[in-house]
N, CA, C and O atoms as a CHARMM CRD file, in Angstrom:
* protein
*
  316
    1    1 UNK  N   -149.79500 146.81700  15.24400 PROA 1      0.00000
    2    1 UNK  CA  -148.45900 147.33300  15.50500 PROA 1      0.00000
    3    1 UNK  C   -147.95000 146.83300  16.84700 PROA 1      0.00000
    4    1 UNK  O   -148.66200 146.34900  17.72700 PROA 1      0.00000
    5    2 UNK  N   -146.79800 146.98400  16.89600 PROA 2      0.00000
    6    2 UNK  CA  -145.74800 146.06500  18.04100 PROA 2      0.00000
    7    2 UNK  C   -145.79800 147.10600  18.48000 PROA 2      0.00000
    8    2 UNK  O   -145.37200 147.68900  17.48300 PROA 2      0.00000
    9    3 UNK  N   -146.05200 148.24600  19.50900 PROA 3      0.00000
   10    3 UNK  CA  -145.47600 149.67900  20.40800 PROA 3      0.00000
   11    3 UNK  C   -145.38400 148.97100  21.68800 PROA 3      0.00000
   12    3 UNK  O   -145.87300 147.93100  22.12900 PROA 3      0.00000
   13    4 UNK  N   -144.59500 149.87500  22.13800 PROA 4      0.00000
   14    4 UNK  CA  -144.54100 149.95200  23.58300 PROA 4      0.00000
   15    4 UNK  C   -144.86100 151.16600  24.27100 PROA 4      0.00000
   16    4 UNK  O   -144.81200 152.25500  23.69900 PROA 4      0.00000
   17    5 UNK  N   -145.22200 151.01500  25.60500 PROA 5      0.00000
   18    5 UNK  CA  -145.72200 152.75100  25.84700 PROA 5      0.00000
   19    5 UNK  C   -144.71800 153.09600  26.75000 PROA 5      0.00000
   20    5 UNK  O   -144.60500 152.51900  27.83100 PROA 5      0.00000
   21    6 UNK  N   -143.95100 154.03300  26.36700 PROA 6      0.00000
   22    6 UNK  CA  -142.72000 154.81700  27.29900 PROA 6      0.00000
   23    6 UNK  C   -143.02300 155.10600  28.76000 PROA 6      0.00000
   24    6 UNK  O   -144.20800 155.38400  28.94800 PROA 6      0.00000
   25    7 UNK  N   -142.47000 155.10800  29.53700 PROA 7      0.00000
   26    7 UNK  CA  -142.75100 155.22400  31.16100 PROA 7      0.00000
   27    7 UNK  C   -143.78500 154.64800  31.90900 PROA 7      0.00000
   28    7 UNK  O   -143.84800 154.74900  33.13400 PROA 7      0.00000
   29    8 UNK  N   -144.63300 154.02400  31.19000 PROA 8      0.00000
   30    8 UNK  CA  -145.75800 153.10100  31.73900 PROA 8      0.00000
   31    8 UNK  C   -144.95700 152.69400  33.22200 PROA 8      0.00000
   32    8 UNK  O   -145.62300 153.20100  34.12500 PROA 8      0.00000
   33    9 UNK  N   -144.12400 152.18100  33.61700 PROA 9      0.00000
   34    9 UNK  CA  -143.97700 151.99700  34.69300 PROA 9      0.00000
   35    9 UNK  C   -142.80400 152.42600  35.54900 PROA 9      0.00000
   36    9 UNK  O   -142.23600 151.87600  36.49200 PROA 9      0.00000
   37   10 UNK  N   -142.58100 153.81900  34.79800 PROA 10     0.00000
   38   10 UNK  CA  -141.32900 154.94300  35.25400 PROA 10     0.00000
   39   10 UNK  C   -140.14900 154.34400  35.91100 PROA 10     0.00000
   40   10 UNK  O   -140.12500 154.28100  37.14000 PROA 10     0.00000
   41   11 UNK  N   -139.08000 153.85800  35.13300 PROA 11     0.00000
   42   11 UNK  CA  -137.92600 153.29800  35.34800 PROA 11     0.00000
   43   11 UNK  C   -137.10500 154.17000  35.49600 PROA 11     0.00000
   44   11 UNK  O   -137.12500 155.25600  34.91600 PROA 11     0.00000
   45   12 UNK  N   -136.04500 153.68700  36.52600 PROA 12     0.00000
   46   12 UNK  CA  -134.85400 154.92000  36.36700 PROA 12     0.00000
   47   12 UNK  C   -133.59000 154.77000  35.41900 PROA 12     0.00000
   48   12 UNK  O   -133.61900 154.32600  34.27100 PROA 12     0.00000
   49   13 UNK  N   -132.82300 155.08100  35.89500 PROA 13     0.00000
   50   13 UNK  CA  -131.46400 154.62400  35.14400 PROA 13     0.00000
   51   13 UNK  C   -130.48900 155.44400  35.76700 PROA 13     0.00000
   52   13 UNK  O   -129.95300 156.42900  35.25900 PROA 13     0.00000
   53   14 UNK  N   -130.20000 154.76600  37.41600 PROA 14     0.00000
   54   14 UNK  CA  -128.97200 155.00700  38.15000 PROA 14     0.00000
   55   14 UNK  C   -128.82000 156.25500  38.41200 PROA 14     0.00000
   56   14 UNK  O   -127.71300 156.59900  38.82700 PROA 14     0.00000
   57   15 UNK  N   -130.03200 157.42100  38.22000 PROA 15     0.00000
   58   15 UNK  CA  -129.65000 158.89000  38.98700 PROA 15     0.00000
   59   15 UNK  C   -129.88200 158.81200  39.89900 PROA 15     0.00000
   60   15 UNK  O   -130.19200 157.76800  40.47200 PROA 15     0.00000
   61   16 UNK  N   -129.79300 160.26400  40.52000 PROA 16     0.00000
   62   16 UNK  CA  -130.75600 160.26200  42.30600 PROA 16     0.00000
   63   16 UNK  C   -131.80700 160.45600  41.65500 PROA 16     0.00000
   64   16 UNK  O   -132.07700 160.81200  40.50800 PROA 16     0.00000
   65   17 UNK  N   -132.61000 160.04400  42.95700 PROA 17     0.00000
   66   17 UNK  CA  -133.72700 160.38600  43.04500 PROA 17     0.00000
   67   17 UNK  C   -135.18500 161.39400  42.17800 PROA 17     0.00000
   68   17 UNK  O   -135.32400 162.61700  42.19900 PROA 17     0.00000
   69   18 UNK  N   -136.18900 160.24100  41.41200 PROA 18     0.00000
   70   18 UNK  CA  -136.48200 161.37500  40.76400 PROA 18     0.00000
   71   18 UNK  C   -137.50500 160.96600  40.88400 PROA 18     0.00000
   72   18 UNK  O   -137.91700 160.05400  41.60100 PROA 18     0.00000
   73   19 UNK  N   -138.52900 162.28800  39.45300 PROA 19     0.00000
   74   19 UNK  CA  -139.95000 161.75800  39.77000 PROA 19     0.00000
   75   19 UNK  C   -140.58300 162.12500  37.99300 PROA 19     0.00000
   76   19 UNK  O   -140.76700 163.12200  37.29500 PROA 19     0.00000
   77   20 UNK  N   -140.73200 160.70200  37.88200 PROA 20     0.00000
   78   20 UNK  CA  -141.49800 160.76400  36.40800 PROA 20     0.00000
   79   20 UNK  C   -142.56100 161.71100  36.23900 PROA 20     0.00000
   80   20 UNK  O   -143.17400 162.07900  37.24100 PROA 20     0.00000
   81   21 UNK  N   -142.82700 162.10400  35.24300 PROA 21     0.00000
   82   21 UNK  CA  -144.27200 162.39300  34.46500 PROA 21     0.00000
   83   21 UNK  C   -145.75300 162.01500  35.76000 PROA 21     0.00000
   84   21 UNK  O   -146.30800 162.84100  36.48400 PROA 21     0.00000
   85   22 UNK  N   -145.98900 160.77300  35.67400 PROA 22     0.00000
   86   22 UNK  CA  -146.62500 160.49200  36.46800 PROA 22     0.00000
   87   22 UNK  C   -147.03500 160.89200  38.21800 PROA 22     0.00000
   88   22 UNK  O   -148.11900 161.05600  38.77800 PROA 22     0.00000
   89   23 UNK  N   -145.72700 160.94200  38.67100 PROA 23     0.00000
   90   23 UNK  CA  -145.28300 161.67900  40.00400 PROA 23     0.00000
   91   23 UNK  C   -144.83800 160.40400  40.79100 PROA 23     0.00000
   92   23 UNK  O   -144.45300 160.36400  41.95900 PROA 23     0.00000
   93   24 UNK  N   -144.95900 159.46800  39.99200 PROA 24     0.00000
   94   24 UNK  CA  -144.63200 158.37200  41.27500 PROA 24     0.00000
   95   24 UNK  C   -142.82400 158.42800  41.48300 PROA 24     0.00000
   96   24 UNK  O   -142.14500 158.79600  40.52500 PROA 24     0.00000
   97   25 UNK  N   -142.26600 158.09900  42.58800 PROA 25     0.00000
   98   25 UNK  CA  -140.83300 158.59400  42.98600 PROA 25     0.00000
   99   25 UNK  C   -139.98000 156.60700  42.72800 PROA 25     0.00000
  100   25 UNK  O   -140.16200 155.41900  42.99500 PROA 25     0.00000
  101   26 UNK  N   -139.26300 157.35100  42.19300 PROA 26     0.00000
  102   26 UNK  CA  -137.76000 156.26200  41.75400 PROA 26     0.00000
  103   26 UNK  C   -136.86600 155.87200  42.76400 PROA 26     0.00000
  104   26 UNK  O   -135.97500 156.65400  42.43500 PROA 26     0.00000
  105   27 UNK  N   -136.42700 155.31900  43.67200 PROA 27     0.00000
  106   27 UNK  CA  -135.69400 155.10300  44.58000 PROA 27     0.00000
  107   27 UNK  C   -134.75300 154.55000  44.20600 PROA 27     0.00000
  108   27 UNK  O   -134.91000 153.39600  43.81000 PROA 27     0.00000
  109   28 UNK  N   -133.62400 155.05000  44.18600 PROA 28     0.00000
  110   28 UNK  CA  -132.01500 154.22800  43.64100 PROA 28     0.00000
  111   28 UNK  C   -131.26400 153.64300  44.70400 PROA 28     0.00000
  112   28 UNK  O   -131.69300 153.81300  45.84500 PROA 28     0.00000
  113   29 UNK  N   -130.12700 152.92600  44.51800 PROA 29     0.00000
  114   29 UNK  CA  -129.69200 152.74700  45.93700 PROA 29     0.00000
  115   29 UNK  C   -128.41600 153.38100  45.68100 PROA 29     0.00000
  116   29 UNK  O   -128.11400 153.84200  44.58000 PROA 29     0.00000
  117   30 UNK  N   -127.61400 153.40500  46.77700 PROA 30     0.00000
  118   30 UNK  CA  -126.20600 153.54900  46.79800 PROA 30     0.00000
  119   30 UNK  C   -125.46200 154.74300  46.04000 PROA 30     0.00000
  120   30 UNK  O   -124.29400 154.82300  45.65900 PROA 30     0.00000
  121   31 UNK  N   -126.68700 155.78100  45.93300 PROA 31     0.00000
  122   31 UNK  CA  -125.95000 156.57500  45.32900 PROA 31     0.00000
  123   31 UNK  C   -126.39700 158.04700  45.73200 PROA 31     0.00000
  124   31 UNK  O   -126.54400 159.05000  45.03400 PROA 31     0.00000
  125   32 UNK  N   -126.59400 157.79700  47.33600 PROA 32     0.00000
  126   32 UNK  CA  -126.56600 159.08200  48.19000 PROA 32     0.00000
  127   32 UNK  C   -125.34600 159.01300  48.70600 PROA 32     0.00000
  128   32 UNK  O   -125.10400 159.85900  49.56700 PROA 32     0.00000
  129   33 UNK  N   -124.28000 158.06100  48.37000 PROA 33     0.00000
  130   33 UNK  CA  -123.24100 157.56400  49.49000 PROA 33     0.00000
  131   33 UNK  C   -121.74500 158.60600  48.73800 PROA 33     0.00000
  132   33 UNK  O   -121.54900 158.75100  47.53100 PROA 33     0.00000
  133   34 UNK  N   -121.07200 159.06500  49.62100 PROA 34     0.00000
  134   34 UNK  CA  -120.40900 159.98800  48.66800 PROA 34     0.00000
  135   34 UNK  C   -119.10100 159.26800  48.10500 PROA 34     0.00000
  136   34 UNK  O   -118.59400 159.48600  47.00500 PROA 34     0.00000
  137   35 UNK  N   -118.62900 158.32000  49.12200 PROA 35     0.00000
  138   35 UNK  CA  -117.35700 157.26900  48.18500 PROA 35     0.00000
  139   35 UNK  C   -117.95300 156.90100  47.18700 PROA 35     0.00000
  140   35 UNK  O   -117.63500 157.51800  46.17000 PROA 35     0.00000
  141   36 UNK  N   -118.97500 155.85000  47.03000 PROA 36     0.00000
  142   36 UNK  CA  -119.32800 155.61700  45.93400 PROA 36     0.00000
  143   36 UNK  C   -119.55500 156.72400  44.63700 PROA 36     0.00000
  144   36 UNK  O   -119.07800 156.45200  43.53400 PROA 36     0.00000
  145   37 UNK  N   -120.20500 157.79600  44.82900 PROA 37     0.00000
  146   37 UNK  CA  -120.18200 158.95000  43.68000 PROA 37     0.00000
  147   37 UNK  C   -119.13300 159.17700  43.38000 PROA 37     0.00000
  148   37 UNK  O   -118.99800 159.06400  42.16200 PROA 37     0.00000
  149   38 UNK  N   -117.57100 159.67700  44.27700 PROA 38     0.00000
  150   38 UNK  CA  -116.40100 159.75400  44.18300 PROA 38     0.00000
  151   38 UNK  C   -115.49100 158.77800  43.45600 PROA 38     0.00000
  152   38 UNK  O   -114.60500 159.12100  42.67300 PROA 38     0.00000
  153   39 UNK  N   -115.81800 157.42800  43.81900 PROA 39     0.00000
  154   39 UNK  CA  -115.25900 156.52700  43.09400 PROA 39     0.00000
  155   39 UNK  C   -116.13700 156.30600  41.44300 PROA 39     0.00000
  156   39 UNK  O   -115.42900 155.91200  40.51600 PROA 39     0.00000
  157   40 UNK  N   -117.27900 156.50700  41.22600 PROA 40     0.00000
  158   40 UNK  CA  -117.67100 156.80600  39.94600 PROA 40     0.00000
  159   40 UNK  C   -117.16200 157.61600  39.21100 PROA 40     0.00000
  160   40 UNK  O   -117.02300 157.36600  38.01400 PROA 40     0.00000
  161   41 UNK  N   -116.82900 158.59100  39.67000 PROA 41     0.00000
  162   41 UNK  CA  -116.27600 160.05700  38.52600 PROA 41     0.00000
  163   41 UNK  C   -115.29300 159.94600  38.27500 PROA 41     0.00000
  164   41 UNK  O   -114.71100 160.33400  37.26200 PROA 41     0.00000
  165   42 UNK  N   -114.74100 159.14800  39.53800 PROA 42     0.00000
  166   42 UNK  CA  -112.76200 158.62400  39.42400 PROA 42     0.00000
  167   42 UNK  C   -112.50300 157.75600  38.42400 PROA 42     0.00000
  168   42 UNK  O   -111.51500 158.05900  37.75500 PROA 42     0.00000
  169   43 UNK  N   -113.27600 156.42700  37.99600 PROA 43     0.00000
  170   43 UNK  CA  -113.55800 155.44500  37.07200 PROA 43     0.00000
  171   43 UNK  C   -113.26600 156.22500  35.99600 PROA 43     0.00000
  172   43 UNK  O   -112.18800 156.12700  35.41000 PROA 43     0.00000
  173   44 UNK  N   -114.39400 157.23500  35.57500 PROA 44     0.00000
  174   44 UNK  CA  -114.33100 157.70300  33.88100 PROA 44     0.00000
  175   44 UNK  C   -113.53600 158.84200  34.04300 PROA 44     0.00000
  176   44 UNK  O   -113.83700 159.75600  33.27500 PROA 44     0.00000
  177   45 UNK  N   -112.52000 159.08500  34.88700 PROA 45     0.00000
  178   45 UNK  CA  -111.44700 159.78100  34.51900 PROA 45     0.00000
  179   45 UNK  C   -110.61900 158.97900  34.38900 PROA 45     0.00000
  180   45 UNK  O   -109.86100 159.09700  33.42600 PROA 45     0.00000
  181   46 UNK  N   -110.48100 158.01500  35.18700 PROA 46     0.00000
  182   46 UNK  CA  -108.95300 156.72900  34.87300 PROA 46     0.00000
  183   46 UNK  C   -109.30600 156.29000  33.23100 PROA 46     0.00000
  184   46 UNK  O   -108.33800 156.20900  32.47500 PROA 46     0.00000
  185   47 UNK  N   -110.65900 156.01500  32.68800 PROA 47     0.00000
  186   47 UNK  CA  -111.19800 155.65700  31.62600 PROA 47     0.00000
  187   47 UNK  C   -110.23300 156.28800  30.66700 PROA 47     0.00000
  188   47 UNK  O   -109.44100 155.59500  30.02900 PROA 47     0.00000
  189   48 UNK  N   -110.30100 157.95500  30.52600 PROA 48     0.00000
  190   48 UNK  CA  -109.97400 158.92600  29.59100 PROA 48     0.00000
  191   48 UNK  C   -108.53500 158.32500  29.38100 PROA 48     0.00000
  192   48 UNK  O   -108.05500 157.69000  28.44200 PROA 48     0.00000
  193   49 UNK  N   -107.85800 158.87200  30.93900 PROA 49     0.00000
  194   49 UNK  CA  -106.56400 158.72600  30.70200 PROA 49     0.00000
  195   49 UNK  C   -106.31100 157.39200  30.20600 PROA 49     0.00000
  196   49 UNK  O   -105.62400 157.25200  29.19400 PROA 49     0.00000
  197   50 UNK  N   -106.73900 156.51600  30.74400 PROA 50     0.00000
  198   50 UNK  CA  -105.90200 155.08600  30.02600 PROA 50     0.00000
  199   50 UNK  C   -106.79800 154.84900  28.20300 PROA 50     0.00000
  200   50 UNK  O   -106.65300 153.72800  27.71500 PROA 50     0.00000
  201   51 UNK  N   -107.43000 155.64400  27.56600 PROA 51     0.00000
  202   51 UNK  CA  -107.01400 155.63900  26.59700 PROA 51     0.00000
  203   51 UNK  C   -107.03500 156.58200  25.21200 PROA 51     0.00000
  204   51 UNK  O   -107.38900 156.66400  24.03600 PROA 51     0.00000
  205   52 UNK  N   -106.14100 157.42800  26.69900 PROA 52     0.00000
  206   52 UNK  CA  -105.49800 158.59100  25.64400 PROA 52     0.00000
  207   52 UNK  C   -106.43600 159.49600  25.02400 PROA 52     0.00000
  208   52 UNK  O   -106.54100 159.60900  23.80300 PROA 52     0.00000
  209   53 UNK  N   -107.16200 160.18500  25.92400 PROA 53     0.00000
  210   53 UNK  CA  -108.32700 160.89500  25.59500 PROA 53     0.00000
  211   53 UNK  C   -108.07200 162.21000  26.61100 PROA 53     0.00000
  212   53 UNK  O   -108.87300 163.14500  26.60500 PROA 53     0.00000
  213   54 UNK  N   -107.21000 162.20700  27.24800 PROA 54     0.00000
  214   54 UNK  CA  -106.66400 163.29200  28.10400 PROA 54     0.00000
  215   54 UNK  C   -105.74300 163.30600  28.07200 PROA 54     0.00000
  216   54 UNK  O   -105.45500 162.47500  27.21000 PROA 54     0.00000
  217   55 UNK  N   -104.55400 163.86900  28.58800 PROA 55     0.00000
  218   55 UNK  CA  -103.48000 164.10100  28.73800 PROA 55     0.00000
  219   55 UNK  C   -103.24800 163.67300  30.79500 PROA 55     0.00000
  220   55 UNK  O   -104.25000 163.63500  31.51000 PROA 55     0.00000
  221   56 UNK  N   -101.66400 163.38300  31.44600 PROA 56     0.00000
  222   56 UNK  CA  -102.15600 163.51200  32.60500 PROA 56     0.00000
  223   56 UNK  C   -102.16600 164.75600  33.39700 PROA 56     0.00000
  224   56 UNK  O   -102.32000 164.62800  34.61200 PROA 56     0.00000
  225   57 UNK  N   -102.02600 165.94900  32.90000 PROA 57     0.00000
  226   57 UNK  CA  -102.28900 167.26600  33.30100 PROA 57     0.00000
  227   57 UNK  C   -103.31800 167.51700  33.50400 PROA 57     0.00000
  228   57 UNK  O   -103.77500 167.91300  34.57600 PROA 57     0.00000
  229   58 UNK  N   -104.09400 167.26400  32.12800 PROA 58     0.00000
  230   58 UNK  CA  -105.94700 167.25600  32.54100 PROA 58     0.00000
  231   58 UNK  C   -106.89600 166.41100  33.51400 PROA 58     0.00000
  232   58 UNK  O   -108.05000 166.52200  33.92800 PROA 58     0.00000
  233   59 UNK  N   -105.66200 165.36300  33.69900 PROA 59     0.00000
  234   59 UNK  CA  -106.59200 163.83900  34.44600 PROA 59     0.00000
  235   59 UNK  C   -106.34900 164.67800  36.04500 PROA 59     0.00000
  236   59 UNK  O   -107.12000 164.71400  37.00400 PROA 59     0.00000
  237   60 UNK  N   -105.02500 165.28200  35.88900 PROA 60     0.00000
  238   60 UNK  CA  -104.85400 165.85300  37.73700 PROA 60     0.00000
  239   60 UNK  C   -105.94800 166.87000  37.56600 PROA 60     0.00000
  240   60 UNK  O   -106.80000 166.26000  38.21200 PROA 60     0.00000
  241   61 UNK  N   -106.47500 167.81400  37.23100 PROA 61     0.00000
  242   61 UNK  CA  -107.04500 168.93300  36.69100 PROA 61     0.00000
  243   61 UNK  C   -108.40800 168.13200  37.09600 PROA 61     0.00000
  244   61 UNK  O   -108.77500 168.44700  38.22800 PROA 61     0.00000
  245   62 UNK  N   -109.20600 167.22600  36.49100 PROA 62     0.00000
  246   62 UNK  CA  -110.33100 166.76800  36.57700 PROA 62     0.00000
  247   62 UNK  C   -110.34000 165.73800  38.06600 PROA 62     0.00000
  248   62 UNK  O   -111.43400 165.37800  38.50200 PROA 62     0.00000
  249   63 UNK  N   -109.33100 165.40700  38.62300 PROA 63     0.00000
  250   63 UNK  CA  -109.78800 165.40600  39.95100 PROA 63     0.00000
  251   63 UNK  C   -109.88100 165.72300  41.16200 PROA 63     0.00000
  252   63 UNK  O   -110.19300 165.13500  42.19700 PROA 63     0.00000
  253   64 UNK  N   -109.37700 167.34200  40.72400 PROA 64     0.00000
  254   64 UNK  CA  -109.80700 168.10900  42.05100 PROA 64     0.00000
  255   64 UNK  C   -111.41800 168.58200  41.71800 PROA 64     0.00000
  256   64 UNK  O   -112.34100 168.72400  42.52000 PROA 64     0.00000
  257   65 UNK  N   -111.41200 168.75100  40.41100 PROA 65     0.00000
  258   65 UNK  CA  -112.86600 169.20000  39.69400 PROA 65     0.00000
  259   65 UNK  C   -113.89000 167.98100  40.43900 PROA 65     0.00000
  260   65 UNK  O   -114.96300 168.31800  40.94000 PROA 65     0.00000
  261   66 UNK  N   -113.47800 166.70900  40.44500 PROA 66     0.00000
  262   66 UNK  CA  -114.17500 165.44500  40.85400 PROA 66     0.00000
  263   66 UNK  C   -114.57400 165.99900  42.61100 PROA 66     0.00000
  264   66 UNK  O   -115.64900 166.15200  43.19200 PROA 66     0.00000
  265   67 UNK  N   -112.97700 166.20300  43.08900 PROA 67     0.00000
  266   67 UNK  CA  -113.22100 165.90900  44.88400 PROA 67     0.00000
  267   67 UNK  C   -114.11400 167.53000  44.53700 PROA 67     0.00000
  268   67 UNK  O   -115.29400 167.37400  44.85100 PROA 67     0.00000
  269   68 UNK  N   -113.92100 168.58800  44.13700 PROA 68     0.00000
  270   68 UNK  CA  -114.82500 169.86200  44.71200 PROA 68     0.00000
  271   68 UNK  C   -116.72500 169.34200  44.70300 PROA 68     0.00000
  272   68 UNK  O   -117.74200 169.46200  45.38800 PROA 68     0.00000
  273   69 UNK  N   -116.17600 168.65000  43.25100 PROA 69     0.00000
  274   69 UNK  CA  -117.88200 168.65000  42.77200 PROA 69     0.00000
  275   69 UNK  C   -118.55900 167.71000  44.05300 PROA 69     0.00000
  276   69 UNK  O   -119.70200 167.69400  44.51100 PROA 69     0.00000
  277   70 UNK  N   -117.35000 166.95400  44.40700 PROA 70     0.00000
  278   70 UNK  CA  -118.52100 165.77900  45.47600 PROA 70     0.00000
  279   70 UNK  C   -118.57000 166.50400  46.96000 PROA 70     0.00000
  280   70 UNK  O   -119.53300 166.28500  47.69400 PROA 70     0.00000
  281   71 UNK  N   -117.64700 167.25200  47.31600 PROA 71     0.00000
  282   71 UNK  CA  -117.80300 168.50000  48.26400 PROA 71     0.00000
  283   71 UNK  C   -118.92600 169.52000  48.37800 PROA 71     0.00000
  284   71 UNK  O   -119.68400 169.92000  49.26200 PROA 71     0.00000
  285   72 UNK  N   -118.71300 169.74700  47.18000 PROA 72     0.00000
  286   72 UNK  CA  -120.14600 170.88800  47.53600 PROA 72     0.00000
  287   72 UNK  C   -121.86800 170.26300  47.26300 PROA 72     0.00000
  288   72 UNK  O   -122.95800 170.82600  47.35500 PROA 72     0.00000
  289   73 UNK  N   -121.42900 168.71400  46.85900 PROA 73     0.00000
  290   73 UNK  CA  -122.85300 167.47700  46.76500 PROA 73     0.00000
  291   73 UNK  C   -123.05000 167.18400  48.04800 PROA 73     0.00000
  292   73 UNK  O   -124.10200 167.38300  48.65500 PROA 73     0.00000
  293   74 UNK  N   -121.93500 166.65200  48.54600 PROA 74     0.00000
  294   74 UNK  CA  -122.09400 166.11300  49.67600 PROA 74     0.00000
  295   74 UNK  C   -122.60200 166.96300  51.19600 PROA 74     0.00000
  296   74 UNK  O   -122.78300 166.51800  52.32900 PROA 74     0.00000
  297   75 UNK  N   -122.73900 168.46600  50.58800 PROA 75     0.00000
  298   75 UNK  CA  -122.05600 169.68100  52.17500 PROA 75     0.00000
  299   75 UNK  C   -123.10800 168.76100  53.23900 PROA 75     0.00000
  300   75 UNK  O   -124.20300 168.21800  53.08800 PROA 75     0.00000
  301   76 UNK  N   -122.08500 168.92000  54.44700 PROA 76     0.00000
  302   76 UNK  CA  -122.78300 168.69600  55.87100 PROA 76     0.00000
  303   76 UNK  C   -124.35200 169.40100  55.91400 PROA 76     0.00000
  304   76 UNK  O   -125.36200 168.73600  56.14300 PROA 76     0.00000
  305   77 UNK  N   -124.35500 170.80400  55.66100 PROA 77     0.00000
  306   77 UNK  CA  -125.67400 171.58000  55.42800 PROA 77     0.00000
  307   77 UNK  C   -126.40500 171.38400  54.72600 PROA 77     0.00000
  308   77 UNK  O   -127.40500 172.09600  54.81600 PROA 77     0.00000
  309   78 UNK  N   -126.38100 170.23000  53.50400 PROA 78     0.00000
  310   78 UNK  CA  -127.08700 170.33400  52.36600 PROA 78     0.00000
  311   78 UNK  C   -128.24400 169.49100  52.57100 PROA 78     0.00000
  312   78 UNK  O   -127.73100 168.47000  53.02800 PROA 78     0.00000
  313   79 UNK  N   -129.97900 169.21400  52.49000 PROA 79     0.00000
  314   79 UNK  CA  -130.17900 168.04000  52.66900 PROA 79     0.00000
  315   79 UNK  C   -130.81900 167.76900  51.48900 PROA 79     0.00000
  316   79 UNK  O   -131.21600 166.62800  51.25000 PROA 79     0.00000
């Protein structure tokens, strides 16, 4: 049989920071940075709206939801 063995060498896929099964730790880049997270969430809301999967009531609606969510990610206190 052709298998492959799942996490054999614990890959991520663009979250923060994590830690497989194994325990060994994933290091991502660029995505402790809070423009960058901000400008991600902004992307797949422009996404919706441009094709017509929101309305633009909901698109204003989802980006204060965007700036709170990266506010209370980002807090000065948080580490």
């Amino acid at each position: 049989m052709a298998t492959k063995k799942i996490n054999s060498n614990c890959q991520g896929n663009n979250s923060i920071d994590k830690t497989c099964k194994g325990g060994k730790n994933i290091d991502t880049q660029n995505l402790n940075d809070r423009i960058s997270a901000e400008l991600w969430m902004q992307h797949f809301a422009n996404v919706l709206l441009r094709q017509e999967a929101i309305d633009e009531k909901t698109y204003r609606k989802l980006l204060v939801k965007i700036n709170k969510e990266v506010n209370r990610r980002f807090a000065k206190g948080k580490n």
